[in-house]
C-alpha beads as a LAMMPS data file, in Angstrom:
LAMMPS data file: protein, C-alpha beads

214 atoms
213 bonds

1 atom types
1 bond types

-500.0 500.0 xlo xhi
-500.0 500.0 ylo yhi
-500.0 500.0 zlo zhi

Masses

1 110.0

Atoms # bond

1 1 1 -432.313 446.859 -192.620
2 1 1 -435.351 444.355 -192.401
3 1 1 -435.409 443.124 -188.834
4 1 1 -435.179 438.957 -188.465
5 1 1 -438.233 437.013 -187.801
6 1 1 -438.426 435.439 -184.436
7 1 1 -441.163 435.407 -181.917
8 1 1 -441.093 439.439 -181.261
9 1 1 -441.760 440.158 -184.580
10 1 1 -444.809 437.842 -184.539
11 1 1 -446.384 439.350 -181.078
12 1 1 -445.124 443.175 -182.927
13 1 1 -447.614 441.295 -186.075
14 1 1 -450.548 440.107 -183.590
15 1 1 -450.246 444.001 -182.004
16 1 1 -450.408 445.390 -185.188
17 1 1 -453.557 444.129 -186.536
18 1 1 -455.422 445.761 -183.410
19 1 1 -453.457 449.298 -184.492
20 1 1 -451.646 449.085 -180.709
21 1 1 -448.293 450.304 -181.903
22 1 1 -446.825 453.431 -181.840
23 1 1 -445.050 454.879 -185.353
24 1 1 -441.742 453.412 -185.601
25 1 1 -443.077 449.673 -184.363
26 1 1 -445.612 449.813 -187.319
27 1 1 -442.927 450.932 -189.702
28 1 1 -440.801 447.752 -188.431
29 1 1 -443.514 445.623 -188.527
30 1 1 -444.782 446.793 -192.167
31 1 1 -441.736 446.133 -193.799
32 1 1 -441.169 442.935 -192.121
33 1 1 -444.346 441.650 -193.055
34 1 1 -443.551 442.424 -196.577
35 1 1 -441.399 439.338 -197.158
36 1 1 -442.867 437.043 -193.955
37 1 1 -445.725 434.956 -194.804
38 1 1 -445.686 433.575 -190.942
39 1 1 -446.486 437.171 -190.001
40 1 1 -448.579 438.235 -192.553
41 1 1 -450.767 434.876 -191.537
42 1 1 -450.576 435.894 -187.426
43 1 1 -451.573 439.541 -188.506
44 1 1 -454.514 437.584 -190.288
45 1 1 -455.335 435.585 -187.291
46 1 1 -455.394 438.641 -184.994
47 1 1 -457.043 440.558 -187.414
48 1 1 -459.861 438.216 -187.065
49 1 1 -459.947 438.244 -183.160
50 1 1 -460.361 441.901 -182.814
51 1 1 -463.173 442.053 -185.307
52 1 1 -465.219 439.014 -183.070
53 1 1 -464.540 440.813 -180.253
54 1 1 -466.132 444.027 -181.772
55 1 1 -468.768 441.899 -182.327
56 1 1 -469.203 440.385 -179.082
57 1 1 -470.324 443.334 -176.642
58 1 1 -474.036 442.038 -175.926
59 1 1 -472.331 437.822 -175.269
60 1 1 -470.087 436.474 -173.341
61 1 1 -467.058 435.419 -175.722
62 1 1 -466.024 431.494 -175.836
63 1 1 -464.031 430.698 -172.833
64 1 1 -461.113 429.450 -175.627
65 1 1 -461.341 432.826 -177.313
66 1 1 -460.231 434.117 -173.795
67 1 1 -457.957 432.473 -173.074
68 1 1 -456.129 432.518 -176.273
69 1 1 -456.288 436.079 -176.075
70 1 1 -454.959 436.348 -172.123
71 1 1 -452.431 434.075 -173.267
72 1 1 -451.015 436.513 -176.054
73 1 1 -451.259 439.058 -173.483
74 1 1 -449.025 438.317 -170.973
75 1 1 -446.274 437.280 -172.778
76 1 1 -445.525 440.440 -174.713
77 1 1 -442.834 442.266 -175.215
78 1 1 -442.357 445.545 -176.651
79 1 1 -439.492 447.598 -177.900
80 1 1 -439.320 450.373 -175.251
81 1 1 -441.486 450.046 -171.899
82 1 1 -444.709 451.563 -171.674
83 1 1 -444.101 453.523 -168.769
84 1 1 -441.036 455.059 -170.404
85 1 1 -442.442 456.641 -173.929
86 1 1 -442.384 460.224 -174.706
87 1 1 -446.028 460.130 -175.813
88 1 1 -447.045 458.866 -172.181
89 1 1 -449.988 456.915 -171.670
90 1 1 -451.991 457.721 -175.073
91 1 1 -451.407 454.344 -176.698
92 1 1 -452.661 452.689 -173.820
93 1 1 -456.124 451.837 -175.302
94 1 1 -455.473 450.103 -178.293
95 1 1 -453.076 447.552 -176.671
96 1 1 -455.843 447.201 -173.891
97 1 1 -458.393 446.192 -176.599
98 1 1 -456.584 442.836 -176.673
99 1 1 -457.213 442.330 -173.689
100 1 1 -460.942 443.018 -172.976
101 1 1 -463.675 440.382 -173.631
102 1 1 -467.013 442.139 -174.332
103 1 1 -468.678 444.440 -173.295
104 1 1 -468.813 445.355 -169.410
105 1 1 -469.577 448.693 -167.832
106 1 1 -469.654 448.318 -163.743
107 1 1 -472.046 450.756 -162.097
108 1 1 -470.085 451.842 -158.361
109 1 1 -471.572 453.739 -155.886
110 1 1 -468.279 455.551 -154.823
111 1 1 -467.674 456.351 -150.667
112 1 1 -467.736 459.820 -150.155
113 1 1 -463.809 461.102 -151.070
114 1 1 -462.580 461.890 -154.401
115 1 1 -463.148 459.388 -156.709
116 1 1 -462.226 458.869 -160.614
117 1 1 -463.126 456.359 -163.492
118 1 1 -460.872 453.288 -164.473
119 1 1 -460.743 453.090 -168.170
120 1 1 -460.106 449.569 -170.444
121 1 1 -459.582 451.247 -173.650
122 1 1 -462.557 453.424 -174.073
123 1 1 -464.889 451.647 -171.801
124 1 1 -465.185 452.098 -167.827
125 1 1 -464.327 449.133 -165.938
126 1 1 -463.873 449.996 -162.606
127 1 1 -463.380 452.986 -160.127
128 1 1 -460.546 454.392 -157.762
129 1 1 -461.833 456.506 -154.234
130 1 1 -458.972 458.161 -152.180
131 1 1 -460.007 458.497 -148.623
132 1 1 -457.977 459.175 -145.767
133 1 1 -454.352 458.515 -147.629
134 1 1 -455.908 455.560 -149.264
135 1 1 -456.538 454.903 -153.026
136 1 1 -459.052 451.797 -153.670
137 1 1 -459.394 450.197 -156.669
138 1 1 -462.309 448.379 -157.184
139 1 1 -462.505 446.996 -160.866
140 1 1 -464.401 444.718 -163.505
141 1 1 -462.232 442.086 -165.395
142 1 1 -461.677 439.185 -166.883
143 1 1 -460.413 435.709 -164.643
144 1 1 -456.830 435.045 -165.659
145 1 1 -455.554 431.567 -165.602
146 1 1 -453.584 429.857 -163.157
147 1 1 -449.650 431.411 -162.234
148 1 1 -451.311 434.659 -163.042
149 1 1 -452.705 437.903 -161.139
150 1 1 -453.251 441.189 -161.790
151 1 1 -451.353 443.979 -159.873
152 1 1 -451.936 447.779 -159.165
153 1 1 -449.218 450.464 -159.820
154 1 1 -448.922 454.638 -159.449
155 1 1 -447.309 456.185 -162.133
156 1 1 -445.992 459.974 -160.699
157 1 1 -445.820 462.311 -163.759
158 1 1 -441.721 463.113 -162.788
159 1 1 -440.816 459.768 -161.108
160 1 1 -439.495 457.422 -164.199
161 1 1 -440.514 453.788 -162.805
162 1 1 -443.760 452.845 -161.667
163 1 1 -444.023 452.044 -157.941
164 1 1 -445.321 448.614 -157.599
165 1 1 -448.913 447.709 -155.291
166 1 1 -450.310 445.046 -154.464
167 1 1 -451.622 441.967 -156.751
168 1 1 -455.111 440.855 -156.363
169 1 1 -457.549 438.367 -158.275
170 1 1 -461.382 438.800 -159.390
171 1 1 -464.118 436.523 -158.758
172 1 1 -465.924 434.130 -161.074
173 1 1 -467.886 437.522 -162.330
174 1 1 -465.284 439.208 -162.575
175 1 1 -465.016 441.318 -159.606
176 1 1 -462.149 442.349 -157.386
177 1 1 -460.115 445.568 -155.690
178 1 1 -457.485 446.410 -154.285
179 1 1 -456.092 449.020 -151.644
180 1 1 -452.954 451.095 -151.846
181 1 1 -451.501 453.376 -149.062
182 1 1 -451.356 456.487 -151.104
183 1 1 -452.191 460.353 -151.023
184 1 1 -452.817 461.335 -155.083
185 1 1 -451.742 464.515 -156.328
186 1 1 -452.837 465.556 -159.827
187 1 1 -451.626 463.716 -163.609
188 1 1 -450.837 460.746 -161.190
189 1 1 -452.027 457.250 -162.975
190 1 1 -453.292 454.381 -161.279
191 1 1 -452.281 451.110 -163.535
192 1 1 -453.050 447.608 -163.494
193 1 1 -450.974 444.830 -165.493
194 1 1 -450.841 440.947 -165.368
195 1 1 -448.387 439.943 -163.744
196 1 1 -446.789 435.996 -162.220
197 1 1 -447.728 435.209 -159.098
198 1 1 -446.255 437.611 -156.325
199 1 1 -445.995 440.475 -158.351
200 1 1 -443.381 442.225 -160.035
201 1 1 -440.692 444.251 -159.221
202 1 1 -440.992 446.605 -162.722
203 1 1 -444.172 445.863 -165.112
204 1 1 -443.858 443.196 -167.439
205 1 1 -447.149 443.808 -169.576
206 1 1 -449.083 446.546 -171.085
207 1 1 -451.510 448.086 -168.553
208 1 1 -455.103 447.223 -169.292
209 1 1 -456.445 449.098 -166.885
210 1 1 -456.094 453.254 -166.557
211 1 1 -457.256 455.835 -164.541
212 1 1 -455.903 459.353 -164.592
213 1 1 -456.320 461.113 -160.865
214 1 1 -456.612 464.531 -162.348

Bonds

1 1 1 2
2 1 2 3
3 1 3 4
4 1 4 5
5 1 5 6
6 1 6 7
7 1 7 8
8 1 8 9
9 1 9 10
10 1 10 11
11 1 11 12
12 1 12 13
13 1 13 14
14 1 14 15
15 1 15 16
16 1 16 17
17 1 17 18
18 1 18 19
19 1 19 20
20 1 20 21
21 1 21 22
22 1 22 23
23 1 23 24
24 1 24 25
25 1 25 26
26 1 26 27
27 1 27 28
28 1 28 29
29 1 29 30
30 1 30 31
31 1 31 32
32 1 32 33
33 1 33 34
34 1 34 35
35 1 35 36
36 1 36 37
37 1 37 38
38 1 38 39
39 1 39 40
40 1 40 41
41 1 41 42
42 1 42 43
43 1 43 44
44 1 44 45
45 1 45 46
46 1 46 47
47 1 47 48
48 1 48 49
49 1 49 50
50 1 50 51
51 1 51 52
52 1 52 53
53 1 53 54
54 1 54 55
55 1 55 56
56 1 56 57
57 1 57 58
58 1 58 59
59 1 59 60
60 1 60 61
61 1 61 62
62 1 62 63
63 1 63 64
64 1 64 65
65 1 65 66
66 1 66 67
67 1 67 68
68 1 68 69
69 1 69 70
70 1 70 71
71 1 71 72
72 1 72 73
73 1 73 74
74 1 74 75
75 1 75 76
76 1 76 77
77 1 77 78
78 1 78 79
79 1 79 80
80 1 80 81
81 1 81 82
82 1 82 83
83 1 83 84
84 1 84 85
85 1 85 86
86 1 86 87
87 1 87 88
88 1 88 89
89 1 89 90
90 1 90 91
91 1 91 92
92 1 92 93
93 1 93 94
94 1 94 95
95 1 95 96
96 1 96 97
97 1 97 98
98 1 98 99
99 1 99 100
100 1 100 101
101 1 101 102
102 1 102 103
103 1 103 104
104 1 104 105
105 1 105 106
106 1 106 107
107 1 107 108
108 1 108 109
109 1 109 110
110 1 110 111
111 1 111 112
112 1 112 113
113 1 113 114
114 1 114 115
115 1 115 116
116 1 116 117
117 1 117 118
118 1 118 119
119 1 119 120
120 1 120 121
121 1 121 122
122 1 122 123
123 1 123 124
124 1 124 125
125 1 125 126
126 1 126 127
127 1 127 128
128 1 128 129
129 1 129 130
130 1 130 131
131 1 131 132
132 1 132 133
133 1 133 134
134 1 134 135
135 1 135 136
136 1 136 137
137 1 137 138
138 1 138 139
139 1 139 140
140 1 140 141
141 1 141 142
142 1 142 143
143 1 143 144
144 1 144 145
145 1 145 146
146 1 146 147
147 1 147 148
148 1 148 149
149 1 149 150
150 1 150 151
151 1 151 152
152 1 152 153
153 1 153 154
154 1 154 155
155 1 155 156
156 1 156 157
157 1 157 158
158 1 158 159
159 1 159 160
160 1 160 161
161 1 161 162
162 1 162 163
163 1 163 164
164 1 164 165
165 1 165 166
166 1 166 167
167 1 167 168
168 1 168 169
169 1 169 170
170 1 170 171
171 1 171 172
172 1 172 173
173 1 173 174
174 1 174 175
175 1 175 176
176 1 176 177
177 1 177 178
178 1 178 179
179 1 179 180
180 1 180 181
181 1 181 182
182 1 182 183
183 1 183 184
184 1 184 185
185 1 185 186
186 1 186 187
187 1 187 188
188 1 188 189
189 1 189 190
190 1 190 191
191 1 191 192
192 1 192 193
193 1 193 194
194 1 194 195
195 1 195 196
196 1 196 197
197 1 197 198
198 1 198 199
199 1 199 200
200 1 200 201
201 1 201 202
202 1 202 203
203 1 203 204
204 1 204 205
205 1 205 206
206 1 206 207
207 1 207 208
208 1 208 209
209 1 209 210
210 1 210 211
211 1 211 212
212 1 212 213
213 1 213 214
């Protein structure tokens, strides 16, 4: 049975056209867009946004480009949590691709400790040291707008919910971090969403941020 249009099935339309669903939201989505024009026309629009932003790696993007991307971002909402799929975190990169603007690689000269790469899809974007039972994040990303932060979680391989850290913002380039009192053991994930101001309690977005402590 063809699922009703309302707003989900437009955000499932905008994910779609950046290929950042899993199987069975893409089957939904197909045959709903089959008989919608209004999502056939917002999988058009956001068709059009991921192809400028392939486009865009050497330039800044328009600051309304940004935003209007951020601001699809936050607010969606997908059938099953993230954190909770069977196929883990290996759809993670195409639903971070809405999310990053351009094309920036951040250079870090890591302390001494163990220290991994932060990926935003395929691209690095920040770094995480652990030293002396703490994990630091220090990370490249876009400025979000106002009510808005970005916040840190671990994600244990047999432990079902994330365990929230603490928010933090990035300066005008783009730079911030973030500490967390942790000691990591391997498969454990270090994730960053966008989040209201304070934080949340259980993620509300798709991580666009990702960095595997193997």
């Amino acid at each position: 049975m063809m699922r009703a249009h309302d707003e989900s099935m437009l955000e499932l339309a905008a994910l779609r056209a950046i290929d950042a669903l899993e199987a069975d939201e893409a089957a939904i989505i197909d045959q709903h867009m089959s008989e919608c024009d209004d999502c056939r026309a917002e999988y058009a629009r956001s068709r059009g946004v991921q192809t400028a932003l392939a486009f865009s790696v050497s330039s800044p993007p328009p600051a309304s480009l940004r935003d209007r991307v951020l601001r699809s971002a936050v607010k969606i909402r997908r059938i099953r949590p993230w954190y909770q799929r069977p196929a883990g975190l290996t759809g993670l990169a195409g639903a971070a691709a809405a999310i990053i603007i351009g094309g920036w690689v951040v250079l870090h000269q890591p302390a001494p400790g163990q220290h991994w790469a932060a990926k935003c899809g395929t691209t690095d974007c920040g770094t995480v040291v652990a030293s002396g039972g703490v994990l630091k994040l220090d990370a490249h990303l876009p400025a979000l707008p106002d009510g808005k932060v970005y916040q840190a979680w671990i994600i244990h391989p047999k432990v079902k919910s994330p365990v929230p850290e603490p928010t933090f913002t990035v300066s005008e380039s783009g730079e911030g971090s973030v500490s967390m009192q942790a000691t990591p053991a391997p498969g454990d994930v270090v994730a960053v969403t966008v989040e209201p101001t304070g934080g949340s309690q259980a993620p509300t977005t798709t991580p666009i941020l990702v960095a595997t402590l193997n």
